[in-house]
N, C-alpha and C positions, 0 to 999 in steps of 0.2 A: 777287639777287632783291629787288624791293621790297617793303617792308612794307606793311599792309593798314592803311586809316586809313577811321574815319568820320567824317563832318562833321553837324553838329546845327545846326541854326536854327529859335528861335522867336522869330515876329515880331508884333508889337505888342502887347505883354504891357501891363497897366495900370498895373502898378507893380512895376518891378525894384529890390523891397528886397534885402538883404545876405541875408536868410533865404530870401528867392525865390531868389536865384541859389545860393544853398549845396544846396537842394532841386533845384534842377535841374542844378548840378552832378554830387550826389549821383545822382541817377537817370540819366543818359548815362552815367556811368562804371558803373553797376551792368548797364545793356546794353552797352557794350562787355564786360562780363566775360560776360555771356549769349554772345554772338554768339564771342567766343573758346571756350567751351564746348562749344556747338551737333555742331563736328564729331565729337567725340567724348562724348556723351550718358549712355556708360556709366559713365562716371567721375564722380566726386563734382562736383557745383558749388560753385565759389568767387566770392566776388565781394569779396573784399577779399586782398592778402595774394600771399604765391609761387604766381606763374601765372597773374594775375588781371592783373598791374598793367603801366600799358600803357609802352610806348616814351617816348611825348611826348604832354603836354598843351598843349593852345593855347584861352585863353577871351578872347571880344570881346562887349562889349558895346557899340551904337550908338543910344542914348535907351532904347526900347523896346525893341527888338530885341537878341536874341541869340545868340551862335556858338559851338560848341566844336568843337575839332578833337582827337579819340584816337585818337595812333598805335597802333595793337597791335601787341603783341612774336611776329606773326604773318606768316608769307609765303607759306602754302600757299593754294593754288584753293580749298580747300573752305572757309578761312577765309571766303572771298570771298565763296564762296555762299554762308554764311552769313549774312554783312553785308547781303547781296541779302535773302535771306528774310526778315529784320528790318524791312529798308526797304521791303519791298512791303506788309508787314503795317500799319506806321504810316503809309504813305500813302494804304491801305486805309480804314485807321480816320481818316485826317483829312475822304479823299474821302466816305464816306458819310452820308448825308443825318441827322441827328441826332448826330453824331459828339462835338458840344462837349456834348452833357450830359454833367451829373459825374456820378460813382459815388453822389452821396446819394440818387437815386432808385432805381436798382437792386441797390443795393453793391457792392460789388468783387467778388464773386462774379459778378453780373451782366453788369459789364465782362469781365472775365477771360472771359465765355464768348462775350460778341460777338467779342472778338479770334479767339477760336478760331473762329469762322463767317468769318472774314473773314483767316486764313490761308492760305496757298496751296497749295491741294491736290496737289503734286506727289508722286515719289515717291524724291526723294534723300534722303540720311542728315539733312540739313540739316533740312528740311520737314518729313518725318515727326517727328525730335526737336523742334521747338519745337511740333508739336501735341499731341504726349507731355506736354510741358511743361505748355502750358498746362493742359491737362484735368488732370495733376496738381496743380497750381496749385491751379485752383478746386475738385478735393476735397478737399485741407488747408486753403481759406478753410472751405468750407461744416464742415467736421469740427472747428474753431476750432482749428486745428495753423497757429503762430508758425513755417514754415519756411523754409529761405531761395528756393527756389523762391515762394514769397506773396511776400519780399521785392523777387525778380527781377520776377515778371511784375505788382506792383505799379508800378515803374518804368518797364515799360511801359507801364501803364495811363495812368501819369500825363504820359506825353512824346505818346498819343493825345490825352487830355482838353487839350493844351496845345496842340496842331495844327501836333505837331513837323515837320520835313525834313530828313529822312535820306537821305545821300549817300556811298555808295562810292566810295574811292578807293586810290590808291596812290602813295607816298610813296618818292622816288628813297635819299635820305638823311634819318635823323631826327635826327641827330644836326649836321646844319645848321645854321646861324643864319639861315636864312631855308628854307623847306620847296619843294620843287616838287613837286604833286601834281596826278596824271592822274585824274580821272572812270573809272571803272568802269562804263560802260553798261550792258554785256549782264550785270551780276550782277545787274541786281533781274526775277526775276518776275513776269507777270503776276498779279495775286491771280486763284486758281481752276485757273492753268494747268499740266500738267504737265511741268516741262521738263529736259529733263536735260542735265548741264553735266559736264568732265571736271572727274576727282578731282588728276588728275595732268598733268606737260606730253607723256607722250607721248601721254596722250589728247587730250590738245587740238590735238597736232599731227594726231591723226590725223580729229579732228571735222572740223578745219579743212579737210584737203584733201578730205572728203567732200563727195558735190554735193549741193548744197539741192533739196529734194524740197518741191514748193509741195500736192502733191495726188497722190494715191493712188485710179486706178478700180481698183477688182479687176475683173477679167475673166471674168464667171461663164458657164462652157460648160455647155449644157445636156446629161447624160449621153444615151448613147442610148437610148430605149426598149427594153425586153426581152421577147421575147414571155411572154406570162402561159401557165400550165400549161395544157396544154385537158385539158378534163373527158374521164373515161372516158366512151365511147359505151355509151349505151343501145342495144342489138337489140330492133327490132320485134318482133311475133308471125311477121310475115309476110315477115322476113328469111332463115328459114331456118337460122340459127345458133342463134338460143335454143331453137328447136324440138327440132336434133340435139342440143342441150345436155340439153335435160330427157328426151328418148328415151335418153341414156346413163348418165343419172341415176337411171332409173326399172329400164334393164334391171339394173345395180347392185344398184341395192335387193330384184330379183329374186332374181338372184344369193343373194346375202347370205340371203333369203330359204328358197330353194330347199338352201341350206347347211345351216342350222339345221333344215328339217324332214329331210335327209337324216341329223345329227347324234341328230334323236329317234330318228328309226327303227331307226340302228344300237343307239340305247340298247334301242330296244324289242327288237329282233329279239334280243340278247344277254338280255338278263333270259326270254325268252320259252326261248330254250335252255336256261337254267337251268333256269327251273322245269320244263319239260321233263325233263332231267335229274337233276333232284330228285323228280320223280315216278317216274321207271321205277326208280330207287333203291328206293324206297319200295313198289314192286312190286315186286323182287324178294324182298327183304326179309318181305313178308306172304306171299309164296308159299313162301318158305322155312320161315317158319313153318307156314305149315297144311300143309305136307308131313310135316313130321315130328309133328303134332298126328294125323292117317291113319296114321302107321307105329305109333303108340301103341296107338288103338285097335285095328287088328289083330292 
């Protein structure tokens, strides 16, 4: 497997002192240690030191212009895309229209947050993690926290403000005395675009043999209409139904009627017996008595 290498040019610099070039040295190697990160976010960032430090370094300088080539002790895809995502971002920031102001107008903070507008909004491990990044970034500038994230995306800042060219590639042997290195096309990016790229080779073999889909109609079938509920029907007066409805509503309530006055009357006719019966009681009773009130006086 080839190692993962990027290439840096910046060209017509006004004056490459020994301090410029150590500065710009300094900053490409602190993004290559970004971009070896990148795929795994969880983990601590390093940018000096075990895990950080690349395969092979290569610097050229040509008057003004300058080149660095870092191999990374990297061979995995998502390396790659990470390299991509980096590189779409600084070409980003070189492309857009005000791009060479420096940070003393807006601070670092300022920068730090255009990079992140001018990120690319995809949705791989890569892309999400350097937009983490950044917004991390600038709320340890603004909260005045020295961390190494400010360090890293400083680096950034300052390889935009420089109108760096950043180039993926891939590297046969590093350990060569002369390098042969492929261009990496499809790892960078659109800025904005969401693209999704394999983690691994069997996904790429299997991207590969998928057929490229230029456009997508959907096909929207109209459902079929359903009939709506119909209303209960109103009957006329003069239908004849509502008529026999309230004629057996009404005999009902006769009924019901004719019930209750039969219910008094059994009450009546029963209380009427009684007192009936309580009176002939009550006659016999006084007749008994004034009979033997007659035997007395006789």
């Amino acid at each position: 497997m080839q190692e993962i290498a990027i290439r840096v040019r910046i060209r017509e610099q006004e004056e490459l002192t020994l301090a410029e070039y150590e500065r710009i040295v300094s900053s490409v190697a602190t993004v290559a240690a970004l971009i070896a990160w990148l795929p795994s976010p969880d983990e601590r960032l390093v940018l000096r030191g075990r895990g950080s430090e690349p395969a092979r370094v290569e610097t050229v300088t040509h008057g003004a212009d300058f080149e660095m080539l870092v191999v990374l002790d990297q061979r995995a895809l998502a390396t790659a895309r990470a390299a991509g995502v980096v590189a779409a971002l600084v070409d980003a920031a070189r492309a857009e229209p005000g791009a060479e102001a420096v940070g003393s107008e807006t601070g670092v903070a300022g920068e730090i947050d255009r990079l992140d507008r001018l990120a690319p909004r995809g949705r791989t491990v890569a892309e999400r993690g350097l937009r983490t990044f950044l917004e991390t970034a600038r709320a340890d500038v603004v909260a005045r926290r020295a961390t190494t994230r400010v360090r890293a995306a400083s680096a950034l800042v300052r390889l935009a403000e420089d109108g760096a060219e950043l180039t993926v590639e891939r590297i046969d042997d590093a350990q060569a005395e002369v390098v042969t290195a492929t261009v990496v096309a499809d790892a960078v990016p659109e800025p904005g675009d969401a693209v999704v790229v394999a983690e691994t080779a069997d996904e790429a073999s299997i991207m590969a043999d998928a057929p490229v889909v230029t456009s997508i109609a959907p096909s929207l079938s109209t459902p079929p209409k359903l009939p709506l509920p119909s209303a209960p029907s109103v009957s006329s007066p003069d239908d004849g139904t509502g008529s026999k409805k309230s004629k057996d509503e009404k005999s009902e309530k006769k009924d019901k009627k004719s019930d209750r006055e039969d219910k008094k009357s059994d009450k009546k006719d029963k209380k009427d017996k009684k007192d009936k019966k309580d009176k002939k009681s009550k006659d016999k009773k006084s007749d008994k008595k004034n009979g033997k009130g007659k035997s007395k006086k006789d």
